[in-house]
Every structure is written in structure tokens, then in C-alpha cells.
C-alpha positions, 0 to 999 in steps of 0.5 A: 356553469357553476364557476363562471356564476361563482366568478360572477357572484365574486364580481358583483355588487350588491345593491341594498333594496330601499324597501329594507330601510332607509336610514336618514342622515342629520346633514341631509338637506333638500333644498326642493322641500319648501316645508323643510326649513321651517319644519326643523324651526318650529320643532326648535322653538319647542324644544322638540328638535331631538324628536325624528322619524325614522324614514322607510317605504312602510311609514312614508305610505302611512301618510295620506297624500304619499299613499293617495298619490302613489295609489292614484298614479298606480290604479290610472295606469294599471286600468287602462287597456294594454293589448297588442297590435300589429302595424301592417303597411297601407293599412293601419294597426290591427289589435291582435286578439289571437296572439299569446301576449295579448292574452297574458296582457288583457286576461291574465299576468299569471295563476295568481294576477289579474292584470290590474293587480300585477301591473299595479304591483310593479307600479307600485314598486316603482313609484315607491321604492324606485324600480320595479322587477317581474319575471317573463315566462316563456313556452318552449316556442319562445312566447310570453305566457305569463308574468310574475312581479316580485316585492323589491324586498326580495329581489338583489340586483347583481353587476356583472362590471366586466359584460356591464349586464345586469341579473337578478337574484331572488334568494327565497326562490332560488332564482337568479335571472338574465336582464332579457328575462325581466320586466326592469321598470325604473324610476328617475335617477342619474345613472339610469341603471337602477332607478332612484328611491323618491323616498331617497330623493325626498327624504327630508321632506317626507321626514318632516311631515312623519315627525310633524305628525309623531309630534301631534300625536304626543300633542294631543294624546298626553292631554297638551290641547286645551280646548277650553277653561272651567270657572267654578266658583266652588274652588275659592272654597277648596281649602286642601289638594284633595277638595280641589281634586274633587271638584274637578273629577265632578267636572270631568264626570260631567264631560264624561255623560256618553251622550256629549252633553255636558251638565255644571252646576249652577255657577260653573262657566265654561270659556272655549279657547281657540288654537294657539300660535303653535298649534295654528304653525303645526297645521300650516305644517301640515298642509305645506308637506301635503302640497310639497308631497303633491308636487313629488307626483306631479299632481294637483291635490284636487285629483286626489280628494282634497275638494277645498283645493281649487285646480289650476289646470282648468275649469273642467276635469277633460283639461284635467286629465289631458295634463295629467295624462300627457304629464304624469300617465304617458312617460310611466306608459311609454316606459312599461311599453318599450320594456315589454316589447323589447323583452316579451316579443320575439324577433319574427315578431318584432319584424313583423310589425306587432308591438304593444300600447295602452288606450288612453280613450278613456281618460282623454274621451272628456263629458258625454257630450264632448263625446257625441259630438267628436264622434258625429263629426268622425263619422260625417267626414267620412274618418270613422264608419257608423260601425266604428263609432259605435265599437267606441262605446262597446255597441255591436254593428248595425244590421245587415252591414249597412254600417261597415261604410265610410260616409261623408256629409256635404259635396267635396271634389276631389281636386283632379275633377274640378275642371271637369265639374266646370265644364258640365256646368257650363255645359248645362249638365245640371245633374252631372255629379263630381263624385261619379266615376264614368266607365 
């Protein structure tokens, strides 16, 4: 076992983590980053080209619309309701409260997560730093009781060429694990083996907003902003360096009160200037990298805060989040769910019809009163029991079980009693009723 983890070890390659560091190259350029050219143009005509941010995960979730939409994706996703659910023949799919998994995915991942935590863990690694790893414990039964993510600053992946299996080392824990005994979460790449950084992908444009930014803060920290000119008479009498400086720190103690109202002498005039043409170009800067970063996620800066962005999904938030979640949440979704039931189920369970899916009600559910209405007309064609519409916003059965049956408004006939329904009527059988079964 030793020699042939030692040959393995020999054979692989390592593949450096994106969460260590990512060094940017000078050449790199991203043709999908609008913001890009005229980011290095403006920073030209200052003579601050030299000026460059050094991109890594840490920076890049420093920035607003980076940080707001990887945790907006993540929360979305890591709060919808994940059970397991068997499908039986002829009679639907049943939610399988009793089964080991479901507890693992509704109560507790592990001793340390809840649900919410750890999948927004993983999801959290996957959207940042391109993939995503989380070891599966099992009982001596096989079943899945608990999952454990892990930071990708701390998991190695290893390839095995010859078997092209995939392990995965985790140094400070002594751990090197089976592709079968890992939840492997990858984002978008090529090869589809290992997932792609969108840090790496977007490099440049996240480079530009980190630089644009470093850039104002020297701007404004080092006193380059004008906000505005003082005209003191009591200068064109100032003779020498040091009276002059005199008046001014008169002027600056006047600024400096505490309670921002500033007191001049008589004659003092105070004359506001506006933003200058490069200060007017850092803030077009600025919200071109927002809208760029927005576009990254596949979202709209209005689902993330911005209030003076008006959406083009629609008028309403239902139209809202039907794209966003049939765009951005169901592909992440769908992924989380084939790698939990390919590696979290056993092979009796898989045969026996039992998988695992998310319940998107709630995002797709739209106002109240889309709500009602959806459910009254459910339950009036007979689709829905009173029992089940009211399961849909956590109220218990009606008593006496006079709910747990299928009801249907209006006369409908089934096609193979039409004639039959014709014939009474001819007959003058007014009270004959096409729903009765005769014995």
C-alpha cells in the first residue's frame, strides 16, 4: 500500500491552489472586460501606469460588487430546502425524512455546520476560487452521516495519469482521499477536470477596479482633491512665507471647529469647485468595473443593493427571480445534486429510486397574492387536496380529515360517459349524474 501511494505521489501532478496567490502577467488581456482598455488609458494620462494591484482571492472579495454577488449566489443557494426523496412507480415522490442523508442535509453536515454554513462553505469556494472539496464520512453500513468542506488553501489535488483518477491530499490533517469519497464542486473550465478560477478568467478586469480604487485612495488620502478656494483678503498683505502660513492654518482651524461649520473672518470668501474631468473619468471607472463584475455572476446590480439601477428582467421581483433562478441558482443547484447522489448513496439506494433535490417554491412562489390564487385554482381542479395547499405554507391538516380529499369545481365528464350522459338526458333522466358509478 505504501509503494504503490508512494508511485502514485511520484506520478501526479501537483496543482497550485488559486487561493494562495494569483500572480498577474503584464500581457494578459481580456477582451470580455469592457472597463479594461480605457482603465490602463486613464491611468496613462496620469502618469499612474506604473500603479498595479496585485490580484488574490482576499483583494478581490474586498471589492463590493465581487463580495455582493458571490455572497448573494452562495446564501440563494445554501438556504433552499435540500432533502432526499424516493420515486416510487405510480405514485409519485415521497420526501424520505427517515433516511441518514436527509438528516446530514436538512439538520446537520457535521459537529461544527449547520447546513446553511457548510453548503455556503463549498459554495463559497467554488465561486471564488473555482472549485470546491468536502469529505463524505461514512458509518460501517455505508450511509452518509456527515460532510466535512474543506478551504482550498489546504486541499492539493493529485492525478493519478495512468488510472486518470483524481485524490486529494489534505497535508495538515494527514488525509489523502478517493475521488468517491469527496463532494468535487467545479466551476466553468475547459477541460472540466478541475474547474476554472473566475478570478483567473477575469483577471484583468478585477485588476482594474483593485488599481482604480488603490488609486483614489492615494487620490484623496495624500489631500489631491480640491474641494474648493479660499479668497482672503489678508494675504495680499503677507509680506513673508511664514505670515502667509499663518493665515492659512487660521483658515484650516476654522474647518477644524467639531461641529462642521465653518466661521471666516470678514472678507473671507469661500468658492466650491466641482469634479474635475479626471476625477468625473475615476468614478465612470468605477461603475463600469461594477457593472462588468455584475455581468461575471450573471446578475442584475439591482439583486444586490444598487437601488438606482433599474432592471431589465421585468417589472416585478416573481420575473426577477424566475431568470435568476432558472439562469444562475439551477446549473450550481443541479451540479451540487448529481455529485451527492452519485457519491452520498449507496448502490441499493440508487436502484431503489431514492435521489436528492432542492425546493425552489420558495423563490419561484412570487407576491401573496399570486400565491393564493395559484393554490385555490390547485386545489379546485382537483391537483392539490385542501390538505396539501395548506402543507404549502406550513398549516397542519384540517380536522377530522375531511381535507386529505381531491375536490373539483364544476361538472366534468369523463370522455367514456358522454354517450351515456346523452341518453338520460334524451330520456328525461334530469337527475342522472355523469360522475356516478352504477353498481
Amino acid at each position: 500500500m505504501a509503494n504503490w501511494l508512494s508511485n502514485l505521489i511520484g506520478r501526479s501532478t501537483f496543482v497550485p491552489t488559486p487561493a494562495i496567490s494569483i500572480v498577474p502577467i503584464a500581457e494578459e488581456r481580456s477582451v470580455l472586460a469592457s472597463v479594461a482598455d480605457d482603465g490602463d488609458v486613464f491611468l496613462k494620462k496620469l502618469g499612474l501606469e506604473h500603479l498595479r494591484a496585485h490580484v488574490t482571492a482576499k483583494n478581490a472579495m474586498g471589492l463590493a460588487t465581487f463580495y455582493g454577488c458571490v455572497k448573494f449566489i452562495s446564501n440563494q443557494i445554501a438556504s433552499l430546502p435540500y432533502n432526499v426523496y424516493r420515486s416510487e412507480l405510480g405514485q409519485g415522490a415521497m420526501k424520505q425524512s427517515k433516511h441518514p442523508l436527509n438528516y446530514v442535509l436538512e439538520t446537520r453536515f457535521n459537529k461544527n455546520m449547520a447546513p446553511l454554513v457548510a453548503k455556503r462553505a463549498m459554495l463559497l469556494n467554488c465561486l471564488v476560487h473555482g472549485w470546491s472539496v468536502a469529505e463524505i464520512k461514512r458509518n460501517r453500513a455505508r450511509h452518509t452521516i456527515e460532510i466535512q468542506p474543506y478551504p482550498c488553501s489546504q486541499v492539493y489535488i493529485l492525478h493519478d495519469r495512468e488510472s486518470d483518477s483524481y485524490f486529494f491530499d489534505i497535508p495538515h490533517l494527514n488525509k489523502k482521499l478517493s475521488q468517491d469519497d469527496v463532494i468535487f464542486l467545479k466551476d466553468l473550465d475547459f477541460d472540466g477536470a478541475t474547474g476554472g478560477s473566475i478570478i483567473s478568467w477575469q483577471h484583468q478586469t478585477i485588476e482594474i477596479d483593485l488599481t482604480a480604487k488603490e488609486f483614489a485612495a492615494k487620490f484623496f488620502r495624500n489631500g489631491t482633491f480640491m474641494g474648493g478656494i479660499i479668497e482672503n483678503p489678508a494675504m495680499a498683505n503677507a509680506k513673508t512665507e511664514e505670515v502667509a502660513k499663518g493665515i492659512k492654518s487660521q483658515v484650516v482651524k476654522a474647518f477644524d471647529n467639531g461641529d462642521g461649520i465653518a466661521v471666516f473672518a470678514p472678507g473671507v470668501k469661500f468658492h466650491p469647485i466641482g469634479l474635475s474631468p479626471a476625477d468625473s473619468r475615476l468614478l465612470e471607472i468605477f461603475e463600469m468595473s461594477d457593472k462588468d463584475i455584475a455581468k461575471m455572476f450573471n446578475l442584475s446590480l439591482s439583486m444586490i443593493g444598487d437601488t438606482e439601477v433599474q432592471s431589465s428582467w421585468g417589472s416585478g421581483v416573481e420575473q426577477m427571480y424566475t431568470i435568476l433562478t432558472n439562469s444562475v441558482l439551477v446549473p450550481i443547484a443541479r451540479q451540487i445534486e448529481e455529485e451527492v447522489d452519485y457519491k452520498c448513496f449507496r448502490g441499493d439506494d440508487l436502484q431503489n429510486g431514492y435521489y436528492t433535490k432542492h425546493n425552489f417554491k420558495g423563490l419561484l412562489r412570487g407576491d401573496w397574492k399570486t400565491q393564493s390564487e395559484h393554490l385555490q385554482r390547485m386545489v379546485t381542479s382537483g391537483i392539490y387536496t385542501p390538505d396539501e395547499a395548506r402543507y404549502y405554507d406550513d398549516m397542519g391538516p384540517l380536522p377530522k380529515g375531511t381535507g386529505n380529499r381531491a375536490y373539483m369545481n364544476g361538472t366534468m365528464t369523463p370522455l367514456e360517459l358522454i354517450d351515456e350522459v346523452k341518453t338520460s338526458k334524451r330520456n328525461g333522466n334530469k337527475g342522472a349524474s355523469a360522475g356516478v358509478q352504477r353498481g
